[in-house]
Structures are given as C-alpha cells and as structure tokens.
C-alpha positions as CSV (number, residue, x, y, z in Angstrom):
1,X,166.0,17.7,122.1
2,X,162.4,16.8,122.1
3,X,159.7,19.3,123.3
4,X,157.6,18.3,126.7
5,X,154.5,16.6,124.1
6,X,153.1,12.8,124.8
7,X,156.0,11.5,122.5
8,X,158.0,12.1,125.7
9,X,156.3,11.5,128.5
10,X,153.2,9.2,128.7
11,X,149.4,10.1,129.0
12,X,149.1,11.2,132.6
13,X,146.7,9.0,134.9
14,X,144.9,12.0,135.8
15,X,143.8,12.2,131.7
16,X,140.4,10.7,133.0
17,X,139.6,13.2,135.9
18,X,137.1,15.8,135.7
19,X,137.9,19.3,135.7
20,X,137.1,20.9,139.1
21,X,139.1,23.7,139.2
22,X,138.5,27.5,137.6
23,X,141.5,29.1,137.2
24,X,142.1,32.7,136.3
25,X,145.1,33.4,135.5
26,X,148.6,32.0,133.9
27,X,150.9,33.2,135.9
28,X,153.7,31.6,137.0
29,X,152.7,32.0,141.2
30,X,149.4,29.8,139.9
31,X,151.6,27.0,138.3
32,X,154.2,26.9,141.2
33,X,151.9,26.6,144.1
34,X,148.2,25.8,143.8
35,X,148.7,24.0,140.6
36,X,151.4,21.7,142.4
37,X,149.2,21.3,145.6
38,X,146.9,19.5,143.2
39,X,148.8,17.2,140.9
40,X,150.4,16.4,144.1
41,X,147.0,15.6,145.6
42,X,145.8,13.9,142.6
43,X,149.1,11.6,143.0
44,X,147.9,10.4,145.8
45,X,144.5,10.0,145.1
46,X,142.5,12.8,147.3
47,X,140.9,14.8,144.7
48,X,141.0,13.4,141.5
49,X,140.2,16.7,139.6
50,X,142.1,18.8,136.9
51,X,142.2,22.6,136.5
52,X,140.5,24.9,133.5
53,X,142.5,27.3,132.9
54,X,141.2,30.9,132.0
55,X,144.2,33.2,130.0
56,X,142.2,36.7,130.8
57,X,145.1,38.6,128.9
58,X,146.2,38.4,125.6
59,X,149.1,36.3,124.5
60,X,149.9,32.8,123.1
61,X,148.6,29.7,123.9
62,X,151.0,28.3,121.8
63,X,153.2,26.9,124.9
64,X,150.4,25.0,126.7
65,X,148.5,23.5,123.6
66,X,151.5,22.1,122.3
67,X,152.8,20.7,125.4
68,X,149.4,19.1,126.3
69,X,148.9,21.8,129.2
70,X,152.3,19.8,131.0
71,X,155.0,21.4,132.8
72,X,158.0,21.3,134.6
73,X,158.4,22.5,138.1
74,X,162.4,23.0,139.1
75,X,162.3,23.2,143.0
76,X,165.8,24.5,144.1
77,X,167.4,26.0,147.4
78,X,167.2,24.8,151.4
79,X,164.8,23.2,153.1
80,X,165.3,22.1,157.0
81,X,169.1,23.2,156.2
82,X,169.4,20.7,153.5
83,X,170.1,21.3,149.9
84,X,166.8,20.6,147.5
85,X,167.0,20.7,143.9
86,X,164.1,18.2,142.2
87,X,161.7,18.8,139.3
88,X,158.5,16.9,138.6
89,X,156.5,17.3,135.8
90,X,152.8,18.9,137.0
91,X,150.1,17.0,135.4
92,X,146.9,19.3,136.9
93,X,146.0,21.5,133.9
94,X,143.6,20.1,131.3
95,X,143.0,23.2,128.9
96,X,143.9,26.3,128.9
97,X,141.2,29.2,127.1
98,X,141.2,32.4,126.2
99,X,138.8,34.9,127.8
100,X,139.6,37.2,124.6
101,X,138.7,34.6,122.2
102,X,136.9,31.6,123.2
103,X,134.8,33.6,126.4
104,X,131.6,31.2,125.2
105,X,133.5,28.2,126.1
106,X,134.3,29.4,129.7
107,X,131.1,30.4,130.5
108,X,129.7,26.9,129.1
109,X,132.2,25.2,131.5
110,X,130.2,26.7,134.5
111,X,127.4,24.0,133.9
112,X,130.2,21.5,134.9
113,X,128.7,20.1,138.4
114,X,132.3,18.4,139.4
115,X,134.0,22.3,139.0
116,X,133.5,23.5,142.2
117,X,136.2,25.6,142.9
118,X,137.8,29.2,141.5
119,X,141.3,30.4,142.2
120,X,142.6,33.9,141.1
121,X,145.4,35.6,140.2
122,X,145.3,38.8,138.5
123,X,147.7,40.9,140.3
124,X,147.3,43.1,143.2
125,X,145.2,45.5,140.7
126,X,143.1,42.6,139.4
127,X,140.6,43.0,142.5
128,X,139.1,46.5,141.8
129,X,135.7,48.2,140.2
130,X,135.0,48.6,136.7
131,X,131.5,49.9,135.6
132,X,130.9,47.6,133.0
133,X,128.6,45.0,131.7
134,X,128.8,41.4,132.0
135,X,127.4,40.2,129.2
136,X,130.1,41.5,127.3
137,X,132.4,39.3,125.2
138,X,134.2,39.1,127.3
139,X,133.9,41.5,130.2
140,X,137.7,43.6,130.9
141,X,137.6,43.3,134.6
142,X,138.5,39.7,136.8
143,X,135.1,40.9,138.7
144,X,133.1,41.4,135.9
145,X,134.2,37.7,134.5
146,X,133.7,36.0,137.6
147,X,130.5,37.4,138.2
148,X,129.7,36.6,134.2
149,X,130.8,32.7,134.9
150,X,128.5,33.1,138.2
151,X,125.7,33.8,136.8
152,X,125.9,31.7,134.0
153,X,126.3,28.9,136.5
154,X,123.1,30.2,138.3
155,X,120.8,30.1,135.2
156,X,121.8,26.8,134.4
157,X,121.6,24.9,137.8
158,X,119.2,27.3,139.5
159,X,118.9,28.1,143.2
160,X,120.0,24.5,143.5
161,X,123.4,22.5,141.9
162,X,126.5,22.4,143.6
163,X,127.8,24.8,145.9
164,X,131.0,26.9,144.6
165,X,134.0,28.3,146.7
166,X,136.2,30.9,144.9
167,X,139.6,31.9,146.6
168,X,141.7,34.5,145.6
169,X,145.2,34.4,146.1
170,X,146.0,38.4,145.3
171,X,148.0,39.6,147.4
172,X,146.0,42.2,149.4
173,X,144.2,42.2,152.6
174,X,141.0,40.4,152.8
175,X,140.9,39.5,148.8
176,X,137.9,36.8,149.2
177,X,136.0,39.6,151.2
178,X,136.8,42.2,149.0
179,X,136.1,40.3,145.7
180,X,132.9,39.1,147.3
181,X,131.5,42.5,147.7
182,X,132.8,43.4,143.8
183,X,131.0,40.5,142.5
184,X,127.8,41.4,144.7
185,X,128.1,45.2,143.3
186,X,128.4,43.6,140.0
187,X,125.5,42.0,139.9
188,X,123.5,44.8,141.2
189,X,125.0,47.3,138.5
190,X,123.8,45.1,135.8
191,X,120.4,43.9,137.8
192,X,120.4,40.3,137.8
193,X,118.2,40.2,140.6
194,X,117.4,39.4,144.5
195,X,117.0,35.5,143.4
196,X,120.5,35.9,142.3
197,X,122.1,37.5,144.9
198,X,120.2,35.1,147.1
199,X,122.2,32.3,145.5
200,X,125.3,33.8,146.1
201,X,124.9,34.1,149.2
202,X,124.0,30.6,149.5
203,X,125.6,28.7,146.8
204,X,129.1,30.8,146.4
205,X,131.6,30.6,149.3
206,X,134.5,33.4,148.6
207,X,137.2,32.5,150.8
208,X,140.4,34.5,152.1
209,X,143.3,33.2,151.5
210,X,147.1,33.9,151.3
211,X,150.2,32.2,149.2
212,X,153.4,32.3,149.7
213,X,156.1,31.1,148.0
214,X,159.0,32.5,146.0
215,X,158.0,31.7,142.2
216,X,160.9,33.0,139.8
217,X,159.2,31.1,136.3
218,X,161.3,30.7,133.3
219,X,165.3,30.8,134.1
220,X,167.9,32.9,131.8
221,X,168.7,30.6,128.7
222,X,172.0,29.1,130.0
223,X,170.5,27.5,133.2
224,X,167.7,26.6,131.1
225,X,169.9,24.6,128.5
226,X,171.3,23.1,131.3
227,X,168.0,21.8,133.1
228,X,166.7,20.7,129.1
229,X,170.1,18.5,128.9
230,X,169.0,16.8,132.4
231,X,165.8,16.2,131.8
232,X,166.5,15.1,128.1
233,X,163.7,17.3,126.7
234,X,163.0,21.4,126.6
235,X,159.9,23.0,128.2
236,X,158.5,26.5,127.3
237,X,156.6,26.6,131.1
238,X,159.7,25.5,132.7
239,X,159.0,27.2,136.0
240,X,161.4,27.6,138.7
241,X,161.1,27.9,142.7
242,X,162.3,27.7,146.2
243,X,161.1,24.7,148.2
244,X,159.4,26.2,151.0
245,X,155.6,26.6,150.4
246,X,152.5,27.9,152.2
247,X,149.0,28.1,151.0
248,X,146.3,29.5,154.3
249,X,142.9,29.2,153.6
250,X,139.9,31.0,155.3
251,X,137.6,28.2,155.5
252,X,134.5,26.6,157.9
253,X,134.4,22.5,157.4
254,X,131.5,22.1,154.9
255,X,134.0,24.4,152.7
256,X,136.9,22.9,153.8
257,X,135.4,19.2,152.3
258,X,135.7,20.1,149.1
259,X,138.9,21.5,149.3
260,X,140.7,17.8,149.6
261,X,143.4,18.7,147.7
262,X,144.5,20.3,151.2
263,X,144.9,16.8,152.3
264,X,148.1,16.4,150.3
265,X,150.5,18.3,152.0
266,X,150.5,19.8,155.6
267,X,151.5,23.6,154.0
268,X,148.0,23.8,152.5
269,X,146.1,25.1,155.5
270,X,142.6,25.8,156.4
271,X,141.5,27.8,159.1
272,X,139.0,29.7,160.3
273,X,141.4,33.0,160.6
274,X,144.6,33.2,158.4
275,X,145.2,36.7,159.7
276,X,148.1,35.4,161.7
277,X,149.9,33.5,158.3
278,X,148.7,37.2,156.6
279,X,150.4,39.8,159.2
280,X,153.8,37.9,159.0
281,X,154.0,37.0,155.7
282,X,152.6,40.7,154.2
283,X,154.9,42.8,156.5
284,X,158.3,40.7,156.8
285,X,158.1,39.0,153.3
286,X,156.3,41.0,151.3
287,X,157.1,44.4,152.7
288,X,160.7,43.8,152.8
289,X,160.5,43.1,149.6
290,X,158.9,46.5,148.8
291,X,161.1,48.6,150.9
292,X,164.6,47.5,149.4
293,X,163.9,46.7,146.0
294,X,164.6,49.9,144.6
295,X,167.8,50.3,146.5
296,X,169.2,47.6,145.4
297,X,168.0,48.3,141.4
298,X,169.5,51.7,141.9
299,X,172.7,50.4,143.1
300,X,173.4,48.5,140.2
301,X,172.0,44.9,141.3
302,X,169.3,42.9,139.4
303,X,168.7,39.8,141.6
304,X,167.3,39.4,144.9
305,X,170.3,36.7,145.7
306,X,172.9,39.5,144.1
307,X,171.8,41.9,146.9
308,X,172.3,39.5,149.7
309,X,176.1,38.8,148.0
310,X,176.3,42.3,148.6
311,X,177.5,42.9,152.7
312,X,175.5,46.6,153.1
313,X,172.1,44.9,151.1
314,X,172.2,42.0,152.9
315,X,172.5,44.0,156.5
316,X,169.7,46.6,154.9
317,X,167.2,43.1,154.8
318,X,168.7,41.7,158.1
319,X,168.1,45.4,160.2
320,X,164.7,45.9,158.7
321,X,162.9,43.0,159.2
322,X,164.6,42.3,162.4
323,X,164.9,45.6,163.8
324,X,161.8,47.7,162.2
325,X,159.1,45.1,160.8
326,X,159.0,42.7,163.3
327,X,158.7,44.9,166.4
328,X,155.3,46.3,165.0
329,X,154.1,43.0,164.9
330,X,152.9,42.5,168.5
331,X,150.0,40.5,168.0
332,X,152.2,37.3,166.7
333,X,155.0,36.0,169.3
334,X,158.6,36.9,169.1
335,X,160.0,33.5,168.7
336,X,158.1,32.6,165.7
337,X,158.2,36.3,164.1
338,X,162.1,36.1,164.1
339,X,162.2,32.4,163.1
340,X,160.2,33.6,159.9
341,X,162.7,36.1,159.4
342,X,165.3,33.8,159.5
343,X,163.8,31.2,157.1
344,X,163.0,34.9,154.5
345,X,166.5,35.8,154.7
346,X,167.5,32.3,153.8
347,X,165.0,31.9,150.7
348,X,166.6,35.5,150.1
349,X,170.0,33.9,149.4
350,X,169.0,30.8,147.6
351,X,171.5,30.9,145.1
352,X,169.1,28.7,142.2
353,X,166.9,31.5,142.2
354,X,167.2,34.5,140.1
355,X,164.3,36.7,141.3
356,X,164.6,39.9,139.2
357,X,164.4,43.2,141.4
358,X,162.7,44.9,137.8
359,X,159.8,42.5,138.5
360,X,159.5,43.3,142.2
361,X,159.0,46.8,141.3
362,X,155.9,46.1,139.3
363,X,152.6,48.0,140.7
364,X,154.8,49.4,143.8
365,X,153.1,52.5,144.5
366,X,150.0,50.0,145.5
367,X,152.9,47.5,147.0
368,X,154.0,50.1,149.3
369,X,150.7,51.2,150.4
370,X,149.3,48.0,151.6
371,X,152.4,46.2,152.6
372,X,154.6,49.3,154.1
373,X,153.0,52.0,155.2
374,X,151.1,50.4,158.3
375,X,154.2,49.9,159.4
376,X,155.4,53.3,159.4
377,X,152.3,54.4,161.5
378,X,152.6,50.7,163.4
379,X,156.8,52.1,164.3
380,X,156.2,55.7,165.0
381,X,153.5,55.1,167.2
382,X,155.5,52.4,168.9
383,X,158.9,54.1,169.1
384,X,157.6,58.0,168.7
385,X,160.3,58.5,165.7
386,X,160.2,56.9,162.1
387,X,161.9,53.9,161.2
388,X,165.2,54.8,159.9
389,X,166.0,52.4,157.1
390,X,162.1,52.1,155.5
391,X,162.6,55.7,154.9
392,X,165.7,55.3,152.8
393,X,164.1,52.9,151.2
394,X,160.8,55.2,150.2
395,X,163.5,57.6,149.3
396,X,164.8,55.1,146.9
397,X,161.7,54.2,145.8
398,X,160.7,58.4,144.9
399,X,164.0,58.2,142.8
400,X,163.2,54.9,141.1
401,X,159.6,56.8,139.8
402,X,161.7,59.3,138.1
403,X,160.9,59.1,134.8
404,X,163.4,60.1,132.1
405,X,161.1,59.6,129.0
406,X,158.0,58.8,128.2
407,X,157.4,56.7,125.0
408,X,153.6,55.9,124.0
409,X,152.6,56.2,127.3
410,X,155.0,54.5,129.0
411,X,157.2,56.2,131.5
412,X,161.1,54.8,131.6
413,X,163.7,55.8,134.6
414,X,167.5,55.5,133.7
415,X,169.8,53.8,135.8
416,X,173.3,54.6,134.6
417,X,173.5,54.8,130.8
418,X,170.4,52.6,130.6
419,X,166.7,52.9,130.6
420,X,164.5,50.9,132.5
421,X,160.2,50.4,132.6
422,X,158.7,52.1,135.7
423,X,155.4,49.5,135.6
424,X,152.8,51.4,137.5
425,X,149.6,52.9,137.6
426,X,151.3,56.3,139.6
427,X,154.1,56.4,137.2
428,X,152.3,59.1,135.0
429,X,151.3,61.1,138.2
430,X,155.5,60.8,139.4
431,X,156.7,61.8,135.9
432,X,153.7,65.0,136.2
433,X,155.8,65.6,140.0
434,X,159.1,65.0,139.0
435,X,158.9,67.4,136.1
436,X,158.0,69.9,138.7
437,X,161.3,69.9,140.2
438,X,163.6,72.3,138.8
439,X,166.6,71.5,140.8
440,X,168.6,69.4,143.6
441,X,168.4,72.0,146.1
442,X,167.0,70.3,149.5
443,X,164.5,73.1,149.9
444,X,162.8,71.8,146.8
445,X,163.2,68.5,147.3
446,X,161.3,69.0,150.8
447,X,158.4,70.1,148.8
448,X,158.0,68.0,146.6
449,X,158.4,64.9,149.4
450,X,155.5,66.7,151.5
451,X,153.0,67.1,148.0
452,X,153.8,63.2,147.6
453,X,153.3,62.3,151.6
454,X,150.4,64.4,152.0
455,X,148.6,62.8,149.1
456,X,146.2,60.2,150.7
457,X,144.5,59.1,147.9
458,X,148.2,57.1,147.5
459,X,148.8,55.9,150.8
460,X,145.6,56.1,152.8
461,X,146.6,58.9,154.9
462,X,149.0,61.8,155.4
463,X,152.5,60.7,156.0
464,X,154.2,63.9,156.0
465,X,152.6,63.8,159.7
466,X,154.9,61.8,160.8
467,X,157.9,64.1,162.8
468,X,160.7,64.0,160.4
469,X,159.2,61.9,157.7
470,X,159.3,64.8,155.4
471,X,163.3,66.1,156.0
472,X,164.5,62.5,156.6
473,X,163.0,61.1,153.3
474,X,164.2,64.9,151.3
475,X,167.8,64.3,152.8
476,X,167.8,60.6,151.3
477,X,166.6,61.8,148.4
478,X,169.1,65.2,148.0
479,X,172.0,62.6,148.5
480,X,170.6,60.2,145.7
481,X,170.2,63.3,143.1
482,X,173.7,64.4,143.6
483,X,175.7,61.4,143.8
C-alpha cells in the first residue's frame, strides 16, 4: 500500500488559502474536532483558511511532513439511532512546526494579517504559571508562548492590524478567562509595557469555550490494517471518533464574524454564555469519566466499551450519572439533563471505539478536582449524605495511585502480575502516602483517607467534612487491599 502523500490523493483545493488559524498543539482532540469543523467549512466555501500548526513538545514531524499535513478521519458509532461509519480525508493543516526547533518561524507567522485566530490544547495542566521569560527560545510554558507570539504580533502591526481571538479548548472551567489573565501576568512579569497591555485588551479577544467529542486517535494495528485495505492506502494520523460532535463558543458578534467556520455545521456554537453546554458536559461526561475509570482498570478492563459489556460497569455508569450527577445539576432542566445522559451512555458503548481506560487516568488527581468534587459538595448539600457510588469510585481511584515502583522518577501501580504508568503530577505525593501505610488494618486506612481528604491544596477544600466521607471511602478501600 501507498502512504497518504500527493501520489494518492490529489493537491487539495484549499492548497491556495491562507493560513488563519494558530494552533497549539497535535493532539489527536485538535485533529478530530476543530480541525474537521474547518476543512468542512472550507468545503463549502465559508472560510477559506488553513491551520499552522505549533508541535510545543518534542517528537517527530516525520508523519505530517511526509503526508503533506493530510489525514484521515474514521467516524464510527450511532448517530440519531443509525449506524455511521465514514472517513474523509481532512485537508485544513498547511505546516506543522516545532516550538523546540524552528520557534523563529512561529513567531514570524504572527505578522500574517489573514491569521486571526488561536486554538489550544495543552492538556488540562497546559493553562498554569510559569515564571519565565518570553524571549526565550522557545519559552516552556503554553502561556509564555502565546504571550511570546502576541507580542511579536504587536511590534510588528502596532496598536493597529487585525484583531486576534484565541480560544482554548482545555478542559477546565473558564479556560479563555483564565489564560487571559496568564498572558496579562505574563506580560507584566517580563514588562512589555501599558501600550501592550492596552492592545490586548483591545486587539486580543480570549474566548471560553468547550469541546466535546470522544477522540480515540490511532486504532490497534489489526483494525488499522483493515481501514488501510479499504481506503487502499496507510495513514500514520489515522484518527478515529464517534460521530456526535459539539464545539460552544463564548463569543459577542464582532467575534463571532470571524469565526465563519461556525457557519458549517450547526454543532459549532456561539453564544454569549456556554455555561449551560459546560455544566452538563464537565459533570455527566467528563466526570463520569473520572469517577469509574479506575474501577473498571482495577477490575481487569482496558476499554471504555469493555466496561459497558460488563453488566455491574455498565449499571456503575447508568446509577451515577442518572442517580448522583444529574440531580446536582439544578440549574439545567431534567429532560434535557437525562437525554444527555442517554446519548453518553450510548457513545459509551460504541463498539468502533476503543477508548483506553490507561489514557483516561492521565492527570486525574486534577480531573477529579475540577470535574468531581463539586459534586460531592453539590450531593451532600442536596441529600445531607454522600453519594454512594462516587465514593467507591475515589476509593478506586486512592488504590489506582498506589505506586509499586518508582523507576527514574516515574511512579508505576500493579494490576495483577503487571505494572502500569500512574501519569500524574500527585503521583510522587501518593507513592510518599502510600509508603506510610504499614498495613490493611481499617484503622490505618481511615488515616490515611482523612490526611488525603483534608489536603485542600488537592481538591479545593476539606472533604473529610463531609459525614461519612472518611469511613465510607476507608471501607472501600480496606475491601480493595484484601481482596
């Protein structure tokens, strides 16, 4: 077979647009959503723009420069109780560049007048402070490298040029809001001056927004072999994901014009308040997510779709978002909250996807925080008593952070005879914990569930306040150890 290159396919009529989108990031949620909004847009001819892409990490380019920045998107599952499965081959990249290596050539890209627009994805930790110069080559922090492109943009146009929008799509509370004040911190930490924070506040819109849609990437090697012999070439970026799709942006209308890649499809949305699309999506979706991942890793599964084949994981997923999530939700109605958490537990059981738990569980300690843990306060002050099932699955979650060895660094947990990565920033402060416990007696186990739930600098607040948070969680977790 061929690889995806111009001998295959032809030159794409979007060759000839201009690039007028900034994108940070490579991830595979960036090619399966935003990306696709806009070669779908450019299909139809309302925006007529490609997308830069920044790789801020290290790793090979190798994929997109030989494939001429093309790749396949595999849509698979239900949509509207009809069986989808459709690929198209997503034309919206022009160049990909590395920050490490080539970090002139993205900040010469910001005297392009035609890029108006930044999207983001750097992971839920992506959006955070680092004291650091931005005249480095290049800067380590998403902030710092935005603000570097921004004012680069500034000394070339001045306090006039074109106006800029940048929308995260992180997945945390606020993101535009919160990267706005970063990059305004930024600039004051390495004093660019008033006239430049003037033109931010002028020039640079930082919108909120929200994505959501289930993005899997690259399949195992026998369901890719078998998409390669339909498509009659291979594809290092073949990505893979569900049909349903949803993109909110917070946006007024002089912003919202030069967003027309919106135009395309009615799941792009913009809105003056996205909270609603936020609340639901973050607490059912999201959160559910969060809660039960580690259950079902620790019970031996590895898929999300394996642990609704399962009849006691699939009624976990049913009770709590139907019985725990959603009735702390007041502020969006009933009908609508328990159609969404239909439609989840249907995009749960798409059997094309194979959405690894492992990959769930990266970052969770900061997962769990901003996607669970308001709704433990939002239940117990609701009900008066803690919801059941979320804290079996925090107990879960306290024996997935068990390390069993720590190699360069890097804490591993053992399920069965095997090892697996614990991907956080808490791990080493869980291994430090864990270590502490000297036995399986409940008494012990108490103790060390209190330190962790009083620690607020984790969760926000104290959780061990909470009646029976402390001995529910401890029983959970005294049944896990000796089992």
């Amino acid at each position: 077979m061929n690889s995806l290159n111009l001998s295959v396919l032809a030159v794409p009529p979007t060759a000839d647009y201009p690039e007028k989108v900034l994108q940070f990031g490579t991830g595979v949620l960036l090619r399966g959503l935003p990306d696709y909004f806009i070669d779908v847009a450019n299909e139809q001819g309302l925006f007529q723009g490609r997308v830069l892409v920044v790789k801020s990490t290290s790793g090979d380019l190798g994929p997109f420069e030989s494939q001429n920045c093309l790749y396949t998107l595999v849509v698979q599952g239900r949509e509207k109780g009809a069986e989808v499965r459709q690929s198209r081959v997503v034309r919206a990249i022009s160049r990909v560049l590395s920050a490490e290596t080539q970090w002139a050539r993205v900040l010469e890209s910001a005297q392009n007048p035609y890029l108006q627009t930044v999207i983001s994805n750097t992971t839920e930790v992506g959006i955070c402070w680092q004291e650091e110069s931005i005249f480095a080559h290049p800067p380590a922090s998403f902030p710092g490298k935005l603000t570097a492109w921004l004012y680069a943009r500034y000394e070339y146009f001045g306090q006039t040029g074109p106006d800029t929008v940048v929308i995260p799509t992180e997945l945390i509370v606020d993101n535009g809001r919160q990267l706005r004040e970063l990059v305004f911190r930024m600039a004051q930490h390495n004093d660019l001056g008033t006239a430049f924070l003037l033109w931010l506040e002028q020039k640079v819109c930082f919108c909120n927004s929200l994505v959501d849609r289930i993005v899997t990437g690259y399949p195992d090697e026998a369901t890719a072999r078998a998409w390669f012999e339909q498509l009659g070439y291979s594809d290092q970026l073949l990505t893979l994901t569900e049909p349903y799709r949803l993109w909110a942006i917070e946006a007024e209308q002089k912003t919202a014009d030069i967003l027309t890649f919106a135009q395309s499809e009615t799941q792009v949305v913009i809105t003056s308040d996205i909270r609603y699309y936020r609340e639901r999506k973050l607490r059912l979706l999201n959160g559910g997510h969060t809660i039960a991942v580690c259950r079902g890793f620790l019970r031996g599964l590895n898929t999300v779709q394996e642990c609704m084949q399962e009849e006691e994981m699939a009624n976990f997923f049913s009770s709590v978002l139907l019985k725990e999530i959603s009735p702390t939700l007041e502020t969006i109605p009933t009908d609508d909250l328990d159609l969404y958490a239909h439609e989840i537990l249907e995009r749960f059981r798409n059997p094309f996807l194979a959405h690894q738990l492992l990959d769930i569980t990266l970052q969770c300690t900061s997962k769990m925080r901003l996607r669970n843990v308001p709704t433990f306060k939002r239940y117990f002050e609701k009900y008066g008593h803690i919801p059941a099932l979320m804290a079996e699955g925090f107990a879960y979650y306290l024996f997935f952070m068990k390390a069993e060895k720590v190699e360069n660094g890097h804490c591993f947990g053992k399920r069965g005879i095997s090892y697996y990565p614990i991907r956080d920033e808490a791990a080493p402060y869980f291994a430090t914990m864990w270590q502490r416990v000297k036995s399986n007696g409940l008494s012990e186990l108490t103790q060390f569930v209190k330190e962790i739930s009083q620690n607020e600098r984790l969760w926000g607040e104290d959780l061990s306040q909470m009646k029976d948070w402390v001995e529910t969680v401890s029983q959970h977790l005294t049944h896990l150890l000796r089992s």
